[in-house]
C-alpha positions in Angstrom: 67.3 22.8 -46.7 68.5 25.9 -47.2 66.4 27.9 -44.9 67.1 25.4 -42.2 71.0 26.4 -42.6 69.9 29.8 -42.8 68.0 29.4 -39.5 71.3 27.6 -37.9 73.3 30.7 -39.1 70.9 33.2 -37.4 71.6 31.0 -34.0 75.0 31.2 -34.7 75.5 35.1 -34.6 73.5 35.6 -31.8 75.5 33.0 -29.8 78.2 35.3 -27.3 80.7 35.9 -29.6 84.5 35.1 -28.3 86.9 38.4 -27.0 90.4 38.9 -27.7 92.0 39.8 -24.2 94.4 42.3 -24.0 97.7 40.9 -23.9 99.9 43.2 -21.7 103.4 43.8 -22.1 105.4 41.2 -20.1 108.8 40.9 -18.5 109.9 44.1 -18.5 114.0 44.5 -17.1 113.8 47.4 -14.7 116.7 49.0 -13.8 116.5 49.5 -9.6 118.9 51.8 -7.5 119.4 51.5 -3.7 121.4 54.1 -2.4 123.1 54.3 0.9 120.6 56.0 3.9 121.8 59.2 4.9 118.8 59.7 8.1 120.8 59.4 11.4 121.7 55.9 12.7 119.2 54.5 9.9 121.5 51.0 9.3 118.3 48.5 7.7 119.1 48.1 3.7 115.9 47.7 1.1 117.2 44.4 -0.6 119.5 41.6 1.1 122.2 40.1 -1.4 120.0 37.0 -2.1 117.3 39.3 -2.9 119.4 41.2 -5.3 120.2 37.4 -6.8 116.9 36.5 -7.2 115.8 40.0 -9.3 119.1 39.3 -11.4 118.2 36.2 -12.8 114.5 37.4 -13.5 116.3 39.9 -16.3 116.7 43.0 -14.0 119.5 45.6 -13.3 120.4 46.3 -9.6 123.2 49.5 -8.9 124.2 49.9 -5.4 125.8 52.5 -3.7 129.4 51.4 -2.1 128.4 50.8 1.8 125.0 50.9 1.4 124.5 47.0 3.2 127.1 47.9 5.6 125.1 49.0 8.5 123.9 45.2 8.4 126.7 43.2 7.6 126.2 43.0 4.2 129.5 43.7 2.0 129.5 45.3 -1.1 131.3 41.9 -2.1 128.4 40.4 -0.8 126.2 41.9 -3.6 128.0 42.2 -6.1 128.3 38.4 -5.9 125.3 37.8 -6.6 124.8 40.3 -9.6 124.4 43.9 -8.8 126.5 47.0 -9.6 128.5 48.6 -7.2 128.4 52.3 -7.6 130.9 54.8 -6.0 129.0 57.9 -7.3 125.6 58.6 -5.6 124.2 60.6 -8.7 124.8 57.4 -10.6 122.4 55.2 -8.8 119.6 57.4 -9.1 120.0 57.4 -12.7 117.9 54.2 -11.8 114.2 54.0 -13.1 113.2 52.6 -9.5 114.9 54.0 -6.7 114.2 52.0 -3.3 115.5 52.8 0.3 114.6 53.2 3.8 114.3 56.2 5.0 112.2 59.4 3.1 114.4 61.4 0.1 116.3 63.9 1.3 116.1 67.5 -0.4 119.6 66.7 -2.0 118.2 63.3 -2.9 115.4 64.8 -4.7 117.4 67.4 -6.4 119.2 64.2 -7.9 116.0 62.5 -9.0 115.2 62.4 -12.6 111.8 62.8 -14.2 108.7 60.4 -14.1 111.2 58.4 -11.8 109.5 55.6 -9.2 110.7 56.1 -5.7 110.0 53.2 -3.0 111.0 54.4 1.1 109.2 56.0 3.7 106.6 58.5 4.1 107.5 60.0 8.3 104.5 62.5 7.8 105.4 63.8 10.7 108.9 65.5 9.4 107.5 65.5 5.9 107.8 69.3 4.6 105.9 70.9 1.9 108.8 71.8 -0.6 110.0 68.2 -0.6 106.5 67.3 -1.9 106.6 69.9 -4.1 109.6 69.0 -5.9 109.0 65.5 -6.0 105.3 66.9 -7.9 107.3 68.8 -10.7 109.2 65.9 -11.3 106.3 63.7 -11.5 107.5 61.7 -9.4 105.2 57.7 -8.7 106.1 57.2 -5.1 104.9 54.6 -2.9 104.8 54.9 1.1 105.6 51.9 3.4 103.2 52.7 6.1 100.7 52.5 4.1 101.6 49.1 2.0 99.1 46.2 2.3 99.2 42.2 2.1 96.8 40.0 0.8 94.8 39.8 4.3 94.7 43.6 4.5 97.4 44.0 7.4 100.0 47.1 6.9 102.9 44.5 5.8 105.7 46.8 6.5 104.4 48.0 9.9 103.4 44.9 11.2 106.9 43.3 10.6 108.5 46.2 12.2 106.0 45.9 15.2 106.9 42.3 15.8 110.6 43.2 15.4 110.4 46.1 18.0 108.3 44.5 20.7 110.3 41.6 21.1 114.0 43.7 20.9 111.8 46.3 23.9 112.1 43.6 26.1 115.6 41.8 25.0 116.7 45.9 25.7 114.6 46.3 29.1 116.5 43.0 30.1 119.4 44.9 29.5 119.1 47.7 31.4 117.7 45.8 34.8 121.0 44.1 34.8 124.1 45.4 36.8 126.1 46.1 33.5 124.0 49.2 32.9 123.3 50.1 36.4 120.1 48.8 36.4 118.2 46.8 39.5 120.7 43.9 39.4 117.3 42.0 38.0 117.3 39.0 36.0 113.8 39.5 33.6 111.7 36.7 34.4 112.1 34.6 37.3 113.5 31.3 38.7 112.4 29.4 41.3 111.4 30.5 44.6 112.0 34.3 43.2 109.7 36.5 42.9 108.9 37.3 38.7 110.0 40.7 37.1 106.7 42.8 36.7 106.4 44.4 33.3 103.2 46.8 32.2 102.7 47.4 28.7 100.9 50.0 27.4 99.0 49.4 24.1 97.3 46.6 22.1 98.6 46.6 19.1 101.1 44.5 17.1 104.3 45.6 19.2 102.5 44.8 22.6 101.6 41.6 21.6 105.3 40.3 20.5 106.4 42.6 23.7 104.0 40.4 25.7 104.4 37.2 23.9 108.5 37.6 24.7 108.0 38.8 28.2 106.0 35.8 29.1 108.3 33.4 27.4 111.4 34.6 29.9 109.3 34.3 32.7 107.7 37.9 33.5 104.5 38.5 34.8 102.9 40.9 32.6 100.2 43.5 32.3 98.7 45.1 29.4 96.6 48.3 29.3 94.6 49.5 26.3 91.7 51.8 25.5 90.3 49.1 23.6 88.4 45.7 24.6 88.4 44.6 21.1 92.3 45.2 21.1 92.6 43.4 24.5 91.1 40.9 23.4 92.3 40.1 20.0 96.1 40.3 22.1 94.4 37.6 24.2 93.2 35.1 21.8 96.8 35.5 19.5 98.6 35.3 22.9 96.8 32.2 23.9 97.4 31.8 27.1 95.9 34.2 30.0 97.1 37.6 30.5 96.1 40.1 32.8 94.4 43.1 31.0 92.6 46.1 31.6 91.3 49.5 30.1 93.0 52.1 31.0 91.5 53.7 34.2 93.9 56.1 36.4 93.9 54.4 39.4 94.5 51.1 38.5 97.4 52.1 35.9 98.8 54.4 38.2 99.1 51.8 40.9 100.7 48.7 38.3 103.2 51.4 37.3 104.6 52.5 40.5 104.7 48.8 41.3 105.8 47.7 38.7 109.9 46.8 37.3 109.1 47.8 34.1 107.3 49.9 31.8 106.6 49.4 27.7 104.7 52.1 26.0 103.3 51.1 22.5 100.6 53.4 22.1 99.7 54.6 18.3 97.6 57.1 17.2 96.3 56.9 14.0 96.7 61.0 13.0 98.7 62.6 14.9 100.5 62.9 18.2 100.2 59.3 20.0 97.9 59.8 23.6 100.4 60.8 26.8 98.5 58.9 29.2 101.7 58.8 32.3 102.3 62.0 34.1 105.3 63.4 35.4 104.1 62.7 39.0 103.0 58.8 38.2 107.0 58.3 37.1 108.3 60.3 40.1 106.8 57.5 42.3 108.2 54.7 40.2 110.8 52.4 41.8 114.1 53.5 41.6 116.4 52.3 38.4 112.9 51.1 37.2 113.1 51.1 32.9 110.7 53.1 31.2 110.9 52.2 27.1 108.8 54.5 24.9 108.4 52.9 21.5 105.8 55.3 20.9 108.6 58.0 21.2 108.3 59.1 17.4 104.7 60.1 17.5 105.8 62.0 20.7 106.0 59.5 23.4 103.5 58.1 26.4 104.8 59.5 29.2 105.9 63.7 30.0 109.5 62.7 30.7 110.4 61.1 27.9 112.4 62.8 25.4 114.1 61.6 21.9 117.3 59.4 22.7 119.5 57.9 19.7 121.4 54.8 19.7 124.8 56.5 20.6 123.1 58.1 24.0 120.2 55.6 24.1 118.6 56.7 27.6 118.8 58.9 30.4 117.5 59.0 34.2 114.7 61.2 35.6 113.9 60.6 39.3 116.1 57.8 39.3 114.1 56.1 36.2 115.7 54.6 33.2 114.4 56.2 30.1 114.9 54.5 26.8 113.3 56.8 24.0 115.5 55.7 20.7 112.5 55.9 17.5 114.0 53.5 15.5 114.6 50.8 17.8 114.9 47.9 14.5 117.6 49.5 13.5 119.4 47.7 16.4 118.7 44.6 14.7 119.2 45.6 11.1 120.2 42.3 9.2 116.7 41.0 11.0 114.9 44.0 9.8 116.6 43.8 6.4 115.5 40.1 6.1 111.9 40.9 7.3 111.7 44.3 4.9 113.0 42.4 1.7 110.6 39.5 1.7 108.0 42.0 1.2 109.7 44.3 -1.6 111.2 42.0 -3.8 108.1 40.1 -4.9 106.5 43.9 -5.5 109.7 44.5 -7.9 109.5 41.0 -9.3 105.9 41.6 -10.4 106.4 45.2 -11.7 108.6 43.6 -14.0 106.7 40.5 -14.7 103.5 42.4 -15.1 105.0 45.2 -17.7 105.4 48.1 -15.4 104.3 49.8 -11.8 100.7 51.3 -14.0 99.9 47.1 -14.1 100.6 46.1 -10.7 98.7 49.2 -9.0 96.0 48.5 -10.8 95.6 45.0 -10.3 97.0 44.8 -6.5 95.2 46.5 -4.0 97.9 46.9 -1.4 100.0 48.2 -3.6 97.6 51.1 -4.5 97.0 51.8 -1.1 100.5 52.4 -0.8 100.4 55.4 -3.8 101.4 58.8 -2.5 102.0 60.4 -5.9 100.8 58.8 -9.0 103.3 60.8 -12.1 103.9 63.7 -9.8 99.7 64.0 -8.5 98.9 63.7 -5.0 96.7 61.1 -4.5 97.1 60.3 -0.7 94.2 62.1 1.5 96.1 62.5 4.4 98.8 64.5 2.8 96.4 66.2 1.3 94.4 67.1 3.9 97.6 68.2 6.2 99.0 70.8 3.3 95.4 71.7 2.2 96.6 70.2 -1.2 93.5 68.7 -3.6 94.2 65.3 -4.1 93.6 63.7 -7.5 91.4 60.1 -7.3 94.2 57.6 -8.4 91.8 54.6 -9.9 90.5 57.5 -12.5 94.7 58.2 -13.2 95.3 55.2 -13.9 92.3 54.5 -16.3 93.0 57.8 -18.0 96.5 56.7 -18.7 96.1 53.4 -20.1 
């Protein structure tokens, strides 16, 4: 009897043996600052007042800087309403732990930061200098890039919002500026019966084509889309769904729909570096006159040799009798939108930051959040940064591991 219970014991150890999981740390309050943008006609806000409700009752602390919702309608009345701290003195707000705005830190901005602090806006490689890197480095600085942020499905969350936002306000403005009121073509955008549609090429395949298209065709227009890509072409086709006429780019026939044509979108990206300039000086010289040219690509240096950086003050100009609208930022024309489209993707990143016992947790376990790590406690850990001021980078996965 005994040796049969000491047989059952035997079977017993060498059964898997139950783990204690690690219980992380859980509901941590944060304490976020959103200070008022100070890049030029920048009027989008982080977090709308509801948002600011919704981190408040999950334990957290939310400062604001006085005027900081202004640019879209929201009041500091509005927020503090619903929870946060209105702040009068900039320096106070990024006393914050989490700082999180639109536009990249200024060098002043910086110089305010404290230590080890996390810092959500931005990235604008383009304009990015060295020394602002630098000094975000010594302070070991976590800092997380929107153009680089990722959803579940993969898709550049941020970017793809903004797209969608700015192809269907191109057309809303290109509408604009065919009308009489601007000195435009006296053209209504679309068509009625027994006239004649408005003609509108667009140049590009991406996200802000297809909303540009998708608008276009809802008021009417006939439109043309150009790309470099048959995948792109047709993936704009299929999420269109409805029949569109496309084509690669090839001289002749672009050249020809262009000069024809009433208007032109150019939505061209480039994935490093300056964004292709694929219509000449020439092509837009034989362009109807009061035609509307709209560069959305204008911040990665434009599609076409005339255009030049406008603002929302001065938002176009004429070359050979052409109507150039070159503004960069074209959502901040429609910044409560943007706001609203912007905070439905941050606040559920803060919530689970908090919920998940710090930034370490939720980079680790979210993969689009990693993605969106520039600096991980002041090292560089973004390859194209590092590549562009011959930086090394440091592998963020083995960071984190060697700091939990």
């Amino acid at each position: 009897m005994m040796n049969e219970l000491s047989d059952i014991a035997k079977q017993a150890m060498m059964q898997p043996q139950e783990a204690m999981m690690e219980i992380k740390p859980r509901k941590n309050s944060l304490y976020i600052g959103i200070p008022k943008e100070s890049s030029f006609q920048e009027n989008r806000i982080a977090l709308t007042p509801l948002s600011v409700a919704v981190l408040v009752s999950n334990g957290h602390r939310v400062v604001i800087e006085t005027g900081a919702g202004k640019g879209a309608n929201f009041s500091d009345n509005d927020y503090s309403e619903q929870g946060a701290q209105i702040e009068y003195n900039k320096k106070e707000v990024f006393n914050a732990d989490i700082i999180i705005k639109i536009g990249p830190p200024t060098a002043d901005e910086i110089e305010m930061m404290k230590p080890c602090q996390v810092l959500f806006s931005t990235l604008q490689m383009a304009s990015l200098k060295a020394e602002s890197l630098e000094a975000m480095m010594k302070k070991k600085i976590t800092a997380l890039s929107y153009e680089y942020l990722r959803d579940e499905g993969g898709s550049l969350s941020v970017i793809r919002s903004m797209s969608e936002i700015v192809g269907a306000t191109s057309i809303l403005i290109a509408a604009e500026y065919l009308s009489n009121v601007f000195d435009g073509k006296g053209l209504m955008l679309g068509g009625i019966t027994g006239v004649p549609p408005t003609e509108i090429v667009i140049l590009g395949g991406g996200s802000v084509a297809e909303y540009a298209a998708r608008t276009a065709i809802a008021l009417g227009a006939e439109v043309k889309v150009f790309d470099t890509s048959i995948y792109r072409l047709r993936r704009l086709q299929n999420n269109i769904g409805s029949r569109v006429f496309t084509s690669v780019i090839q001289p002749l026939v672009l050249n020809k729909a262009i000069t024809s044509c009433d208007v032109v979108i150019g939505a061209l990206r480039a994935n490093h570096g300056r964004s292709p300039c694929i219509v000449t000086e020439e092509t837009v010289s034989k362009m109807k006159p009061n035609s509307v040219i709209i560069d959305v690509s204008i911040d990665q240096g434009g599609c076409f040799e005339t255009s030049r950086i406008t603002n929302h003050t001065h938002p176009v100009f004429r070359k050979y009798d052409v109507i150039h609208y070159c503004v960069p930022n074209i959502a901040s024309r429609v910044a409560r939108t943007a706001t609203y489209a912007l905070t439905n993707i941050f606040t559920p990143i803060l919530v689970d930051i908090g919920d998940m016992g710090g930034i370490k947790n939720v980079i680790w376990e979210k993969q689009g959040v990693r993605n969106a790590i520039y600096l991980y406690q002041g090292h560089l850990t973004n390859l194209d940064l590092a590549s562009r001021f011959n930086m090394p980078p440091k592998d963020l996965d083995l960071l984190i591991i060697s700091h939990r």
